[in-house]
VEXGUMAR-373241 format. One record per residue (C-alpha): residue in one letter; chain; x, y, z. Coordinates in steps of 0.1 Angstrom, whole numbers. Example, Ala and Ser with C-alpha at 12.3 -4.5 7.8 and 13.67 -1.06 7.14 Angstrom:
2
<site a A <123 -45 78>>
<site s A <137 -11 71>>
% end
This chain:
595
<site x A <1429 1152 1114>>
<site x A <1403 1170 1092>>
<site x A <1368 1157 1082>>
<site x A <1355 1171 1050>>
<site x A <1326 1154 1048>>
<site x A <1294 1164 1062>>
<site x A <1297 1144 1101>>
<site x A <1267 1120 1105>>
<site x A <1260 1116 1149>>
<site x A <1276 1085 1144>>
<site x A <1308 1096 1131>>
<site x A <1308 1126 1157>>
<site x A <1303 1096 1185>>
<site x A <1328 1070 1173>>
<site x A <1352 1105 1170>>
<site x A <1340 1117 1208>>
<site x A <1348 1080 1219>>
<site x A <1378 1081 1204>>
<site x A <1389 1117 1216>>
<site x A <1384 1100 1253>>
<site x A <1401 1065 1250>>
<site x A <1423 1065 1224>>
<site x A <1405 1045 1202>>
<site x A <1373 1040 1185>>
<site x A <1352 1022 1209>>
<site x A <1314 1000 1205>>
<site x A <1292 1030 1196>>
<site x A <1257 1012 1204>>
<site x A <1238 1021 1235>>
<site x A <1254 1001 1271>>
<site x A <1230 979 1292>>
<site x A <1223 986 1325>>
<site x A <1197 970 1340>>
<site x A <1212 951 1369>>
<site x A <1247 975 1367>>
<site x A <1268 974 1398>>
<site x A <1285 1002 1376>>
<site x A <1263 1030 1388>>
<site x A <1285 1056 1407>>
<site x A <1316 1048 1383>>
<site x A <1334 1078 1368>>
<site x A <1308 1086 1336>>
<site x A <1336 1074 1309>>
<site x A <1341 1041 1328>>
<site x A <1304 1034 1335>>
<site x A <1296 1037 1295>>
<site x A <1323 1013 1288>>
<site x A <1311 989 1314>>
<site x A <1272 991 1300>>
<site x A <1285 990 1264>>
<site x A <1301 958 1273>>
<site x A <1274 943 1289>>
<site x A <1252 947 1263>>
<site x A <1280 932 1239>>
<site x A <1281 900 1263>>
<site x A <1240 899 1261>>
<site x A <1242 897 1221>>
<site x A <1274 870 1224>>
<site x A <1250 850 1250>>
<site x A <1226 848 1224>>
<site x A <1242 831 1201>>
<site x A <1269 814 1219>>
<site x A <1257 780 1230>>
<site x A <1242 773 1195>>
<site x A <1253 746 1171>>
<site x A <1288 749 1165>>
<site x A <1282 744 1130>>
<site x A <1262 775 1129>>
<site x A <1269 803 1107>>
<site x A <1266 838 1121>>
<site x A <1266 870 1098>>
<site x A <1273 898 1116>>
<site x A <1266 938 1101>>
<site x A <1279 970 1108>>
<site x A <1312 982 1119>>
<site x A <1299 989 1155>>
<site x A <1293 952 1162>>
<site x A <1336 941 1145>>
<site x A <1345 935 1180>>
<site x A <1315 913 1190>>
<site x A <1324 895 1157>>
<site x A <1360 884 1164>>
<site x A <1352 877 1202>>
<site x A <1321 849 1183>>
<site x A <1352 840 1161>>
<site x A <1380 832 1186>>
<site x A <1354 812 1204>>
<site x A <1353 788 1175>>
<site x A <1318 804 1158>>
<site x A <1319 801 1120>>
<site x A <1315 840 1116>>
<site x A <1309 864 1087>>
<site x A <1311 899 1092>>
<site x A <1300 930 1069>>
<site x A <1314 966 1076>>
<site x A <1336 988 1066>>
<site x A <1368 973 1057>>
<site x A <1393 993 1070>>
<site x A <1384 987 1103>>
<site x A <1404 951 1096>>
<site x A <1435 942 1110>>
<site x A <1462 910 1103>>
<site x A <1450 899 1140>>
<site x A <1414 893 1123>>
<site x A <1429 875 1091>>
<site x A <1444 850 1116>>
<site x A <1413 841 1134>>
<site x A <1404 805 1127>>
<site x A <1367 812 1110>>
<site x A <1365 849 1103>>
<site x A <1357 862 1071>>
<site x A <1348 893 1057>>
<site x A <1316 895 1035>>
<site x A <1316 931 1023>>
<site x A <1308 969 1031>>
<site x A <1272 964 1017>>
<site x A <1244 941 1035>>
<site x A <1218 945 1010>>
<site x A <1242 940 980>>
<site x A <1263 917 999>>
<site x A <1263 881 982>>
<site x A <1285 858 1008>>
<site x A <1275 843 1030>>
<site x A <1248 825 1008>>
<site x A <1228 818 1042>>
<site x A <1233 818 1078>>
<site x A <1217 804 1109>>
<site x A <1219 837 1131>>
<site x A <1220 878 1120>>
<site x A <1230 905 1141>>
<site x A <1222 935 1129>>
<site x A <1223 964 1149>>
<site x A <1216 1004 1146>>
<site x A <1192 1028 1141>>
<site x A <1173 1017 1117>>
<site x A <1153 1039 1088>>
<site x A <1121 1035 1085>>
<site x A <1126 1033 1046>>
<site x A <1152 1011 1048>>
<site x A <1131 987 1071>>
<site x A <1112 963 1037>>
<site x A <1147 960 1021>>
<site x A <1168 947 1054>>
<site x A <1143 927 1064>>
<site x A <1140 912 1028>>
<site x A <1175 909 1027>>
<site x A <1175 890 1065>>
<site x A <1149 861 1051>>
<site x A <1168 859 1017>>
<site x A <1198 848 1043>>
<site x A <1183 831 1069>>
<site x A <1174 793 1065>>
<site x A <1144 774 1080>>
<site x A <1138 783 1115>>
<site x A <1170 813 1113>>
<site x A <1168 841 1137>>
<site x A <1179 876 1134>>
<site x A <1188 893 1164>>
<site x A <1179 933 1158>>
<site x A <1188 960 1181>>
<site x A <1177 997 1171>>
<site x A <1156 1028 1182>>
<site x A <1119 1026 1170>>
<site x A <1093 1051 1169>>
<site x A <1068 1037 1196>>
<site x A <1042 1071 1200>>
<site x A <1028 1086 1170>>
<site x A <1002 1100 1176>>
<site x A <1011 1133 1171>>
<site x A <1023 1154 1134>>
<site x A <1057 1152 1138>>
<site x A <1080 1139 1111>>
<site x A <1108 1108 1126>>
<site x A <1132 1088 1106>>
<site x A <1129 1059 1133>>
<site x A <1108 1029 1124>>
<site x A <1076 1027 1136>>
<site x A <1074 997 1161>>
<site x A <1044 988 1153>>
<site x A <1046 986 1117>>
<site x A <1081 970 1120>>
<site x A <1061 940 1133>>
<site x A <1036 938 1111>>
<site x A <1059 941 1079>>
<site x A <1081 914 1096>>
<site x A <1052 893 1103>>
<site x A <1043 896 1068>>
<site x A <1074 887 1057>>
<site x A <1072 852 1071>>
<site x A <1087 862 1108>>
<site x A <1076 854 1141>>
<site x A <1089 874 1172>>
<site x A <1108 852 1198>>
<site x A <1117 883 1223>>
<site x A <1109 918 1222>>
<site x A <1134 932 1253>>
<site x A <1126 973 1258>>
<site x A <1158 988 1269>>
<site x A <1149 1024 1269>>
<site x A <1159 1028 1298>>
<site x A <1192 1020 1289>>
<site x A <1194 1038 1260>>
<site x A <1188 1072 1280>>
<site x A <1212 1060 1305>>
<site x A <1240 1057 1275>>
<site x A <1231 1098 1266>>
<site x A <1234 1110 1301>>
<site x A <1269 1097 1300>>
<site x A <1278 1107 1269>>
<site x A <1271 1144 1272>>
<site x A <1300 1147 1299>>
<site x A <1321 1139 1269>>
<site x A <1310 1164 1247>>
<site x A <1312 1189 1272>>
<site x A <1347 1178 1275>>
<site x A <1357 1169 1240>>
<site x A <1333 1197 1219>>
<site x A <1357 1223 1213>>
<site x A <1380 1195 1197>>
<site x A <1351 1180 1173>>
<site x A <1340 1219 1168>>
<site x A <1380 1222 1156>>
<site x A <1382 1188 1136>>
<site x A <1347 1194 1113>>
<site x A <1352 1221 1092>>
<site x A <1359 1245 1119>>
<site x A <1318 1243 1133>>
<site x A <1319 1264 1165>>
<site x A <1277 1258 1164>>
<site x A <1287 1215 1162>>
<site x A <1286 1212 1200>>
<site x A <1253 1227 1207>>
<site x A <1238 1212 1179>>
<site x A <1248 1180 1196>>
<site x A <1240 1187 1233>>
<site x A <1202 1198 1214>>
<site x A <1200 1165 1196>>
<site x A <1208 1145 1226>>
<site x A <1185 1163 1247>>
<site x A <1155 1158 1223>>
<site x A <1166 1120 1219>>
<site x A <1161 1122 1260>>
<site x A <1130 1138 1259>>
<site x A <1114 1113 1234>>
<site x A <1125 1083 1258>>
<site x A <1114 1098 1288>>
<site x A <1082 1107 1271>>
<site x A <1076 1071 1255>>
<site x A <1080 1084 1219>>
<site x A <1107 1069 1211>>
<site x A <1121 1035 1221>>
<site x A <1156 1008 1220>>
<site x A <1143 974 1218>>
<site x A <1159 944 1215>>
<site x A <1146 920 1190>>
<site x A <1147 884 1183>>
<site x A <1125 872 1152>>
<site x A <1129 837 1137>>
<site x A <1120 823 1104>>
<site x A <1080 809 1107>>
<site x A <1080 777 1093>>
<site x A <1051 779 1091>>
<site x A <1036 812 1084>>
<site x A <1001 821 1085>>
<site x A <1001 845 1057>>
<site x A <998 829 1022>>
<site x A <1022 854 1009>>
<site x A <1049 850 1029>>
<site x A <1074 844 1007>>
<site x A <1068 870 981>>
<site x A <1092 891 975>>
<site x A <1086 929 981>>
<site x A <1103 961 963>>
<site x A <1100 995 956>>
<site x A <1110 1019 929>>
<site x A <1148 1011 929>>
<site x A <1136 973 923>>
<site x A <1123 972 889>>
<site x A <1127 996 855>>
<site x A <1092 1007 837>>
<site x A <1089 981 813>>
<site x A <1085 951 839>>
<site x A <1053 967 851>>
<site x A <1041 976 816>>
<site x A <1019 939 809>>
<site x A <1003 940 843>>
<site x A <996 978 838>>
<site x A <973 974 803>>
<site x A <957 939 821>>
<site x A <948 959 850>>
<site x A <935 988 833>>
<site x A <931 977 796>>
<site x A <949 1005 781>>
<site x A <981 1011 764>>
<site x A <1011 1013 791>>
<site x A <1026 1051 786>>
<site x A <1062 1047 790>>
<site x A <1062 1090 790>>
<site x A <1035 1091 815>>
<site x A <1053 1066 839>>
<site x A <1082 1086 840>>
<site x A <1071 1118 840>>
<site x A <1048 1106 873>>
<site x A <1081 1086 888>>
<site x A <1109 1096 881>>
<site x A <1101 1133 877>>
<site x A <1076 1137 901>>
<site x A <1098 1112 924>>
<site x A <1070 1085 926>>
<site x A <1069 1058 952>>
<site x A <1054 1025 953>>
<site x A <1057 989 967>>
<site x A <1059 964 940>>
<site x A <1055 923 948>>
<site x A <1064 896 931>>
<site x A <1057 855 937>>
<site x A <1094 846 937>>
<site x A <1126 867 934>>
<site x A <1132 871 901>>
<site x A <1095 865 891>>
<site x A <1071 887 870>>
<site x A <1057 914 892>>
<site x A <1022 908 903>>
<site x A <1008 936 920>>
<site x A <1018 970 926>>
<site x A <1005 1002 946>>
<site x A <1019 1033 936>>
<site x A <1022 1074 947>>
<site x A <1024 1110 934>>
<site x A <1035 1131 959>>
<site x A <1027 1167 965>>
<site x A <1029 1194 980>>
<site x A <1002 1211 1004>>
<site x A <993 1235 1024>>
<site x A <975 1216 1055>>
<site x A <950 1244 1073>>
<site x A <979 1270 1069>>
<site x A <1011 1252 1069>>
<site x A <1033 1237 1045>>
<site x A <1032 1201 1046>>
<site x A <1033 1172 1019>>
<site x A <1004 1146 1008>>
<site x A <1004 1116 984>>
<site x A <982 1106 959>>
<site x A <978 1067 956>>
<site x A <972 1056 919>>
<site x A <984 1026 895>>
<site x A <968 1002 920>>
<site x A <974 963 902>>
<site x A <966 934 910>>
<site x A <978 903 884>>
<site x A <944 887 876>>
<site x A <954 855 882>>
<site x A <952 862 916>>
<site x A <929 889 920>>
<site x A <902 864 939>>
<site x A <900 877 971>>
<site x A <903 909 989>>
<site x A <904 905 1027>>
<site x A <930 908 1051>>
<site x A <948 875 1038>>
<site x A <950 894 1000>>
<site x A <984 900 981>>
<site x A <962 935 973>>
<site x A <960 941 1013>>
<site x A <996 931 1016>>
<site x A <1011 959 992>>
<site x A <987 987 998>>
<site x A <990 983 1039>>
<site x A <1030 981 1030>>
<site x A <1030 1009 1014>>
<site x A <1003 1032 1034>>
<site x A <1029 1021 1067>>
<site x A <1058 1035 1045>>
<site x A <1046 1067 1026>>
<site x A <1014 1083 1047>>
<site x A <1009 1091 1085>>
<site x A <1014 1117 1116>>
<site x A <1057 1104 1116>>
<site x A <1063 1096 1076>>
<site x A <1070 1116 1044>>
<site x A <1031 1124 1036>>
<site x A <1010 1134 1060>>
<site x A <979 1132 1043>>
<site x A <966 1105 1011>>
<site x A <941 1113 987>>
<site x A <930 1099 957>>
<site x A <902 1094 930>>
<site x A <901 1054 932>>
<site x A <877 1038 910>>
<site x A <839 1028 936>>
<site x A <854 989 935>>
<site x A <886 998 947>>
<site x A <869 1022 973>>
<site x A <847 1003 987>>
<site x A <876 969 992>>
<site x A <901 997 1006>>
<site x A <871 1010 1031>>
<site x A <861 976 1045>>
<site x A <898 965 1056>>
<site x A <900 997 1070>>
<site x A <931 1013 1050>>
<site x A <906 1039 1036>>
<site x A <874 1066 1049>>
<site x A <860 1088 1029>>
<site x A <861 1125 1034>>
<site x A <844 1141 1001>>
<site x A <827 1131 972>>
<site x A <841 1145 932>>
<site x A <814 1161 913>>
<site x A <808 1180 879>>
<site x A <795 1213 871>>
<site x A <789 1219 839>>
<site x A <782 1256 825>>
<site x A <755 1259 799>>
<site x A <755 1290 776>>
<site x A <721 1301 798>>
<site x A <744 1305 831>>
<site x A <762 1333 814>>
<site x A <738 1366 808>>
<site x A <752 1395 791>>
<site x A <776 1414 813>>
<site x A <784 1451 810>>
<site x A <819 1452 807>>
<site x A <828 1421 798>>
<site x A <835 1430 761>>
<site x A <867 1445 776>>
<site x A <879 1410 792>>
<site x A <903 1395 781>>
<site x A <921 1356 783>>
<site x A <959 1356 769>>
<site x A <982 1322 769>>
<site x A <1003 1322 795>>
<site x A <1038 1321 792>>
<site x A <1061 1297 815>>
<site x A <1091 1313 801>>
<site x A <1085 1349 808>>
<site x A <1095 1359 847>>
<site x A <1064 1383 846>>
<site x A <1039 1355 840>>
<site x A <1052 1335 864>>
<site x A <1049 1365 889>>
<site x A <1014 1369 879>>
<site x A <1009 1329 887>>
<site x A <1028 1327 922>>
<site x A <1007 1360 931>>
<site x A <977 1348 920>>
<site x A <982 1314 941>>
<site x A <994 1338 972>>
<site x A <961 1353 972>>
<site x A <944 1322 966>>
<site x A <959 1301 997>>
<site x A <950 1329 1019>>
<site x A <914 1316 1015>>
<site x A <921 1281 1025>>
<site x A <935 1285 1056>>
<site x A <908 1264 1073>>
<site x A <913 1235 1049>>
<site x A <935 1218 1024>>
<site x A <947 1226 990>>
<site x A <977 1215 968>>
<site x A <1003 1238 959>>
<site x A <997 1260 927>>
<site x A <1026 1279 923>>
<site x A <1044 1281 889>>
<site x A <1067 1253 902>>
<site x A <1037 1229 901>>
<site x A <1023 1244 870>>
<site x A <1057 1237 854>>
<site x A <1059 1203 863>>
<site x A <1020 1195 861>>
<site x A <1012 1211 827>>
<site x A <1040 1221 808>>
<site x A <1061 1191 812>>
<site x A <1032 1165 817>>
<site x A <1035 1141 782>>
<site x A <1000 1152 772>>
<site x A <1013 1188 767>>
<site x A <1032 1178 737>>
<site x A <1003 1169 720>>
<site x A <987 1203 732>>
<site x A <960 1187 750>>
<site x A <965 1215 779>>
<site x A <958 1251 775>>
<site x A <971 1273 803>>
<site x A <959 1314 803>>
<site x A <958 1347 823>>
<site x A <924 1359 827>>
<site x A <919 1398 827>>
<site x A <889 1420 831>>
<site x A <897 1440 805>>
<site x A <935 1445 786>>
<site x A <952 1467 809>>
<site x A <936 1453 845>>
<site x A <959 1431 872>>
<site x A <952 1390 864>>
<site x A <920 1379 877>>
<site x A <931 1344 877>>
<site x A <950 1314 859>>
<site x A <933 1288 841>>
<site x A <940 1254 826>>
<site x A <920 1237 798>>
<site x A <917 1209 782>>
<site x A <893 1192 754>>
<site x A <871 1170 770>>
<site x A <838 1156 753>>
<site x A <822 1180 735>>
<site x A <839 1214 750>>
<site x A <864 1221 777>>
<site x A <872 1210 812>>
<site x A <886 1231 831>>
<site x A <912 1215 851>>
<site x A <922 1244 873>>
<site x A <915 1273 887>>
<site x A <943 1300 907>>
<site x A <926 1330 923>>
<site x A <914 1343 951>>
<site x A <878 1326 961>>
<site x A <858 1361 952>>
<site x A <870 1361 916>>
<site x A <864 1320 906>>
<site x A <830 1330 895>>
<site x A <836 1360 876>>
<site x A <870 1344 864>>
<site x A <844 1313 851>>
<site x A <819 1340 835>>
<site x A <847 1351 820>>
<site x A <864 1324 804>>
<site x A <830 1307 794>>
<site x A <824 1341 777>>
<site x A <853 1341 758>>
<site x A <852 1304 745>>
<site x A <815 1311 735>>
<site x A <831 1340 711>>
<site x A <861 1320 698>>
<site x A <842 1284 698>>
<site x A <805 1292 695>>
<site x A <788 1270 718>>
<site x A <815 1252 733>>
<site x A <806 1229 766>>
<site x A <824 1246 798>>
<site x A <826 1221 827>>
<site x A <845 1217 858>>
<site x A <856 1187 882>>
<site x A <860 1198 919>>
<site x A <854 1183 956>>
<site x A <813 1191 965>>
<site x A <824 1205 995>>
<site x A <841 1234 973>>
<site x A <805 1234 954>>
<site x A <791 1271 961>>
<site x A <825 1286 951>>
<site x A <821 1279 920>>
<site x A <784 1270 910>>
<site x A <771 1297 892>>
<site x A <728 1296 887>>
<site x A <719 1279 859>>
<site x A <749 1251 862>>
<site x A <743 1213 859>>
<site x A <757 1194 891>>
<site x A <761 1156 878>>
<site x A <777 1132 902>>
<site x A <808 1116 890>>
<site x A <805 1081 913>>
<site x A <842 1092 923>>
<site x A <847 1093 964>>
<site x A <879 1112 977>>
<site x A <895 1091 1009>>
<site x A <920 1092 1030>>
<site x A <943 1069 1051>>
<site x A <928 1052 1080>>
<site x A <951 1021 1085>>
<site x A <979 1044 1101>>
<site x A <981 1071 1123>>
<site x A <970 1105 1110>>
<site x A <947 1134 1109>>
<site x A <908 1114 1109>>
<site x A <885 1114 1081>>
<site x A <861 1138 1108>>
<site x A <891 1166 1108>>
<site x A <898 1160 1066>>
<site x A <858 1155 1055>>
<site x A <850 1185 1032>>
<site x A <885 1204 1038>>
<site x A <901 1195 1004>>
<site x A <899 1215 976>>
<site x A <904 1191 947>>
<site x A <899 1196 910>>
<site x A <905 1179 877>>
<site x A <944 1190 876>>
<site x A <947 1172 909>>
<site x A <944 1140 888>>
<site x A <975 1123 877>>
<site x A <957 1106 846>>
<site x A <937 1133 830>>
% end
């Protein structure tokens, strides 16, 4: 038997299991707390914990109404489903059908409700859900929608996986964080019944395994695409999964959570999506009664679906208008010296109708703590948020704690009087620059090389000709050549001093970004301002920029003007503090998604 497809652990353990037994066996952690299996021959102890921790899910639900309708997901739980079913449970079960057999057509209330739990359409509800695995923590809003869509009043799921219990440290993790697993199910309209840690357990189950793998590796290595590296690659990734249990970062918990009747939240029952839930033009209405513009269908894309946008979207009822919605622009950084990736909330909304209050009980709270849980922290895709919210929306988002500030956005703005004749500058020169041509994009990426050398003690976002592509030359605005992107020389012939983008703004230019080394921003400014002065007489230069990046660029003579516009970061979830982020970003007017 050959595997061509790229093995997932899972595979590789139901395979391993397999390799050892003859067949596929339950491919969840064992129980053993309490074992008299201890001392067994590793194989048989594994099978003996596995089952027990079978018989602890079928206790669970056994003595319950016999009337009761039990869904069960995931191919790893088929046998716990036909034992529920031969005792006379009315049982549903999603997985992967082949896994079925004639013996499971003829048992009395078994049925098979698809491959697909989220898609999945029968049962229409169910008293009790099993769902077991290890859990994504992306995937965590839509199964837990999905679970409450199922489950009557007073309904229990029963959830088994690994969560993410320590993160306090920079180090990205696929796992759920527990505690935000709570608090999203709380909001959701859950209560927690039993919470049952069984870490211990769960490291138990990989000591066993690896026996197996020593055993059975060569076989696997043989069986997937010939991988002679397959084993150790294993033996690593159990050994880090040990580490992280016996250092309390990660974590197999047991879960029970039931259906509050009751729920203290008043938006318990909305119904919560994110980008895959809704297409542009549902969002358009609340968008220009939000902001009281014109909803840019172009823009929209080119910030989501381009730039691979996130958000989290809510709505009062499932197939209801949406009525609030918190969106993201990722990109890329370079965090004190390494390569990392930041997010910049925008399109926060809020329907009118019920934008009365802002605490902690707010549909505005709900979403934007949703989505900070999901998209920004120490474990998650985006280490670091930053922004330009409006002072309002600053100053709600500071007092429930999601935000702090680290900086504050000002404007410099050059009058001709900064600018004294210069010897030599006759010679300079500003040319377009040319995204097509491989030796201006050289210039560009070498340009940003030398520039991120200087920003080694702080944080900056990426400015190579990638971004410049995406951010300038693609941006909708381009078309109507509102952006102006040049190579600034000291004279024809010299090396480029620096890139520069442009754009009309009031009565002159803003200059929305600046790529060069720190020593040549104010030459490269004198420069440009120069330049424009020849070509547009007395043309207003002016520049956006973080105040703690100020003396890079202030030249004598310049007009500071506060712009009432506060830079924050995430405070509501682990990650680096508003004392370690105040005054490191570099931020201009390009850094905008709007502008």
């Amino acid at each position: 038997m050959t595997y061509n497809a790229e093995p997932t652990t899972l595979s590789l353990l139901s395979r391993l299991l397999e390799l050892e037994f003859g067949e596929s066996r339950l491919q969840h952690y064992g129980l053993f707390e309490g074992s008299s299996a201890a001392g067994k021959e590793a194989a048989a102890e594994l099978i003996s914990g596995q089952q027990r921790f079978a018989a602890e899910l079928f206790s669970l639900v056994e003595k319950t109404d016999a009337n009761a309708v039990v869904l069960i997901v995931g191919d790893t739980l088929l046998s716990l489903a036909q034992s529920l079913a031969a005792s006379g449970k009315s049982v549903r079960w999603i997985g992967s059908k082949y896994l079925l057999n004639a013996a499971d057509d003829a048992l009395g209330d078994f049925q098979y409700a698809g491959g697909d739990f989220v898609a999945s359409t029968t049962p229409a509800s169910a008293d009790f859900l099993i769902l077991g695995g290890s859990i994504r923590y992306l995937d965590q809003m839509a199964l837990l929608s999905k679970s409450r869509d199922l489950l009557g009043a007073s309904g229990q799921l029963i959830l088994f996986s690994e969560f993410l219990v320590d993160d306090s440290c920079i180090e990205y993790s696929a796992l759920p964080n527990l505690s935000s697993f709570e608090q999203l199910a709380k909001r959701l309209g859950f209560e927690q019944l039993q919470k049952r840690d069984l870490s211990s357990s769960a490291q138990h189950t990989l000591e066993l395994v690896r026996p197996l793998l020593e055993k059975h590796g060569a076989r696997l290595a043989e069986e997937f695409a010939a991988d002679a590296k397959l084993p150790a690659r294993l033996h690593t990734e159990f050994a880090e999964m040990q580490d992280e249990f016996s250092s309390d970062r990660r974590g197999f918990f047991l879960c029970v959570l039931r259906r509050d009747s009751d729920p203290a939240c008043e938006w318990a029952d909305a119904e919560f999506g994110d980008m895959q839930s809704f297409r542009p033009f549902e969002v358009a209405k609340l968008f220009e009664q939000s902001f009281n513009v014109d909803f840019d269908e172009d823009l929209w894309n080119w910030k989501y679906s381009q730039g691979d946008g996130k958000c989290v979207v809510a709505r009062l009822s499932k197939h209801s208008d949406i009525v609030a919605h918190y969106g993201g622009a990722p990109r890329k950084i370079i965090y004190f010296g390494e390569s990392s990736m930041a997010i910049q909330p925008c399109d926060v909304m809020v329907h009118p109708s019920i934008r009365k209050q802002y605490g902690k009980g707010s549909l505005f709270f709900e979403v934007a703590a949703t989505f900070l849980e999901r998209e920004i922290g120490n474990t998650v895709n985006h280490l670091l948020g930053f922004g330009f919210p409006n002072q309002k929306t600053m100053n709600i988002s500071t007092r429930l704690g999601l935000y702090e500030k680290t900086d504050d956005f000002i404007e410099l703005v050059y009058p001709s009087s900064c600018f004294a004749a210069d010897k030599g500058q006759d010679q300079a020169a500003i040319a377009d620059y040319d995204p097509n041509e491989a030796a201006s994009r050289a210039e560009l990426n070498s340009l940003w090389v030398a520039m991120k050398e200087d920003y080694k003690e702080g944080v900056i976002g990426v400015r190579d000709a990638e971004y410049i592509q995406h951010r300038y030359v693609n941006h909708p605005f381009a078309k109507k050549k509102q952006y102006r992107c040049v190579i600034i020389r000291e004279d024809d012939s010299a090396d480029a001093l620096a890139f520069a983008v442009l754009k009309e703004h009031d009565d002159g230019k803003l200059l929305m970004d600046l790529i060069c080394p720190v020593a040549a921003m104010k030459p490269a400014i004198s420069i440009l301002k120069q330049e424009l002065s020849k070509v547009e007489g007395g043309a207003t230069l002016r520049l956006w920029v973080t105040n703690s990046g100020k003396d890079k660029v202030c030249i004598e003579g310049a007009i500071v003007n506060e712009l009432g516009i506060e830079i924050p970061c995430n405070s509501w979830n682990p990650g680096p503090s508003a004392e370690v982020l105040y005054g490191a970003w570099w931020l201009t007017a390009g850094d905008m998604d709007f502008i």
